[in-house]
C-alpha positions as CSV (number, residue, x, y, z in Angstrom):
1,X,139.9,210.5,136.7
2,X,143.1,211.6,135.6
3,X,145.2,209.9,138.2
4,X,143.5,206.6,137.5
5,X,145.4,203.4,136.4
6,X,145.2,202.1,132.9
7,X,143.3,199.0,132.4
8,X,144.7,196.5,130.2
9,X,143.1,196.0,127.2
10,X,143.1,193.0,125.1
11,X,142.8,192.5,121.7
12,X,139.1,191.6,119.9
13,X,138.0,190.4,117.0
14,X,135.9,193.4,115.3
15,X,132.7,191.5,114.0
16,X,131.7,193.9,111.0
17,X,135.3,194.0,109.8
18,X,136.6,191.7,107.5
19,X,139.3,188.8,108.8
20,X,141.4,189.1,110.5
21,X,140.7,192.8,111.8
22,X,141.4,193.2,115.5
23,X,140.4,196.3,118.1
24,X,141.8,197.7,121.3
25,X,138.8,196.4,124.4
26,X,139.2,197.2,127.9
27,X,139.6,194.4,130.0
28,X,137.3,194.0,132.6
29,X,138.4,195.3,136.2
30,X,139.5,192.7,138.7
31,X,136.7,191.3,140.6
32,X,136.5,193.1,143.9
33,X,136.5,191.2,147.0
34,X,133.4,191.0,148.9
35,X,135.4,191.1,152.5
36,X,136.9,194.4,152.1
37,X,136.0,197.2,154.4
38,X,133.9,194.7,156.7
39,X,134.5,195.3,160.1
40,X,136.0,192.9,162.4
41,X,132.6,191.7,163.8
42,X,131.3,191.3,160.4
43,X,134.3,189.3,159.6
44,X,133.6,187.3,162.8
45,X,130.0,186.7,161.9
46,X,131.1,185.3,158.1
47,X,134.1,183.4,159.8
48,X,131.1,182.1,162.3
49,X,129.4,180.6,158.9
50,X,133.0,179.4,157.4
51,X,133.8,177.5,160.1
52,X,130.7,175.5,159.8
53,X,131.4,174.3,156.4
54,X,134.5,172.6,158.2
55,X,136.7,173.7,155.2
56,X,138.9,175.6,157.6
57,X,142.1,174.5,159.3
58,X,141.2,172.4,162.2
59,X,143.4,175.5,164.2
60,X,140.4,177.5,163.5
61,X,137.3,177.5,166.4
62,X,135.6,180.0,166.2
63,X,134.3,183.2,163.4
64,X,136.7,185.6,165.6
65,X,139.6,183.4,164.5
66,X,139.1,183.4,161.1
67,X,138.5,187.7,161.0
68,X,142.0,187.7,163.1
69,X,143.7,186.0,160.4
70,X,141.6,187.4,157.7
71,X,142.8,190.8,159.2
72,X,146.9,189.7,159.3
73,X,146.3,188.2,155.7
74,X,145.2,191.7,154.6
75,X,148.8,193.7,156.4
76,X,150.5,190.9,154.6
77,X,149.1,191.3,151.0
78,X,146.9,188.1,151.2
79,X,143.5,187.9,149.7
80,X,141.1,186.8,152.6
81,X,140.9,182.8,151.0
82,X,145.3,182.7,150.5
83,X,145.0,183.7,154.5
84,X,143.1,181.2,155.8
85,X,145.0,178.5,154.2
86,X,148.3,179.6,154.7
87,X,148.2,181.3,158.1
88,X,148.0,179.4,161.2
89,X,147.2,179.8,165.2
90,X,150.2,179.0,166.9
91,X,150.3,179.1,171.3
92,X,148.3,183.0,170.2
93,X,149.9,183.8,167.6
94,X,149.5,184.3,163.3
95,X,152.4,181.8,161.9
96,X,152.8,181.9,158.0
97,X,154.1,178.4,156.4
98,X,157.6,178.9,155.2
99,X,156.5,178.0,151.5
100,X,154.3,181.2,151.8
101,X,156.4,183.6,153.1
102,X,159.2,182.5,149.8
103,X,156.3,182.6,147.8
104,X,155.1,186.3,149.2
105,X,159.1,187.3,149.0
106,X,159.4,185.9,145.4
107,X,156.4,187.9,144.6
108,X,158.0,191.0,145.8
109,X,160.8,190.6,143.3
110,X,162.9,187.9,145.7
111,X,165.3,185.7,144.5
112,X,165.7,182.1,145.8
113,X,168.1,179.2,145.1
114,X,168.3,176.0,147.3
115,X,170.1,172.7,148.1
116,X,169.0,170.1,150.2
117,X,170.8,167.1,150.7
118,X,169.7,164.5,153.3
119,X,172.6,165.9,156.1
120,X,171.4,170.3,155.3
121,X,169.8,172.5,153.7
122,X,171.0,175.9,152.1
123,X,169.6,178.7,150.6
124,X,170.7,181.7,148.9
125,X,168.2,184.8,148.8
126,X,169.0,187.9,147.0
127,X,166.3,190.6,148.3
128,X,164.7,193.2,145.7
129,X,167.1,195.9,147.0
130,X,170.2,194.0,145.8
131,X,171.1,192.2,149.6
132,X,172.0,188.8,149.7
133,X,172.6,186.4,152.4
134,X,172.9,182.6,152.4
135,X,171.4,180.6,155.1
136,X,171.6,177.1,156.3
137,X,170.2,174.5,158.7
138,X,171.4,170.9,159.2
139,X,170.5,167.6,161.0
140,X,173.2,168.6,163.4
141,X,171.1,171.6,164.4
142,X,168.1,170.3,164.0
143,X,169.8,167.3,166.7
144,X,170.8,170.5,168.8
145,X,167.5,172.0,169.0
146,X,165.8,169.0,170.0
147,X,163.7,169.1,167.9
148,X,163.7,165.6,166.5
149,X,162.6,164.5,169.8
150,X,160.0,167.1,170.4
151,X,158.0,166.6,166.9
152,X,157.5,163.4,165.3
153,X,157.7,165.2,161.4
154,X,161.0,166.1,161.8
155,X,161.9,162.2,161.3
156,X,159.0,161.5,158.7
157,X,159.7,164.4,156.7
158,X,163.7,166.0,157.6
159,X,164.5,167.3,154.6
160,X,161.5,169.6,154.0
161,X,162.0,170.5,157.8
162,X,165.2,171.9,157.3
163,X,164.2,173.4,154.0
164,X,161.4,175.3,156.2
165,X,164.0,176.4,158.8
166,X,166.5,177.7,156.5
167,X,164.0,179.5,154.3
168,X,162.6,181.0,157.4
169,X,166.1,181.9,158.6
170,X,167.5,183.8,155.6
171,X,164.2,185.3,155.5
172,X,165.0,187.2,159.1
173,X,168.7,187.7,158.4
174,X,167.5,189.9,155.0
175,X,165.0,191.7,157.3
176,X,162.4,190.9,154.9
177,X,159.1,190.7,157.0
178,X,159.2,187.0,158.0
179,X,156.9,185.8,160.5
180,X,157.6,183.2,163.0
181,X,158.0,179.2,162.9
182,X,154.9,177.4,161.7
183,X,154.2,175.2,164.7
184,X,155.6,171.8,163.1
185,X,159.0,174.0,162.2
């Protein structure tokens, strides 16, 4: 009991005390997550149940799907629900959106700064320990790559496509624990 964390507390209004008298209240703990500790087959049987509602990612088949991204979600920080909407099934692999893994980074005391213009994208990421690197990806890599000829949302959408790669990149150049390219990267 004495290594336990402090809860916050909040401040009251004291009922039998007269205006405007406030008291110290615990706040209430977090609400624990009804997924922890399950083993993989019980994650598989709930995932069984989730995919039925058909609220999942269309990438997601079966109830042993949704416990093997559950499971990466959990080495990754995620809360069950944040994993199965921002993880995906790539060719047998877990692929994290780009948007998640600056999100996760920024959360971690990252910093981010970017500009896109319609020709690149650049970003500048400073990680918590101080490290900095700036990254970029154009339409002339992009060209390159092949990539607009492989996937038809690199010419609907180039400018968040290169925003993706370049986040990604700078990501892996920091040696911050960035995942692979999400499958429309």
């Amino acid at each position: 009991m004495m290594n336990e964390p402090k809860r916050p507390t909040a401040l009251v209004r004291v009922a039998d005390a007269p205006a405007p008298a406030l008291a110290r209240r615990e706040a209430p703990a977090p609400a624990r997550d009804p997924l922890d500790g399950m083993s993989f087959t019980q994650l598989a049987t709930v995932g069984e149940q989730m995919v039925r509602t058909g609220l999942l990612g269309a990438h997601i088949k079966t109830g042993a799907q949704a416990a093997m991204i559950i499971m990466d979600g959990r080495d990754r920080g995620m809360s069950p629900m944040r994993a199965l909407r921002s993880l995906k099934l790539v060719k047998g692999k877990t692929v994290e959106d780009a948007d998640s893994q600056l999100s996760r980074f920024k959360a971690q005391g990252g910093r981010a700064s970017l500009k896109v213009d319609e020709e690149r994208c650049t970003v500048l990421l400073t990680h918590p320990n101080g490290d900095t690197v700036e990254e970029s990806f154009s339409m002339t890599d992009a060209k390159r790559a092949g990539l607009l000829e492989q996937n038809a949302i690199w010419k609907k959408y180039p400018r968040a496509m290169m925003r993706s790669r370049a986040i990604t990149a700078g990501l892996k150049s920091l040696g911050w624990e960035a995942g692979t390219y999400g499958e429309d990267e």
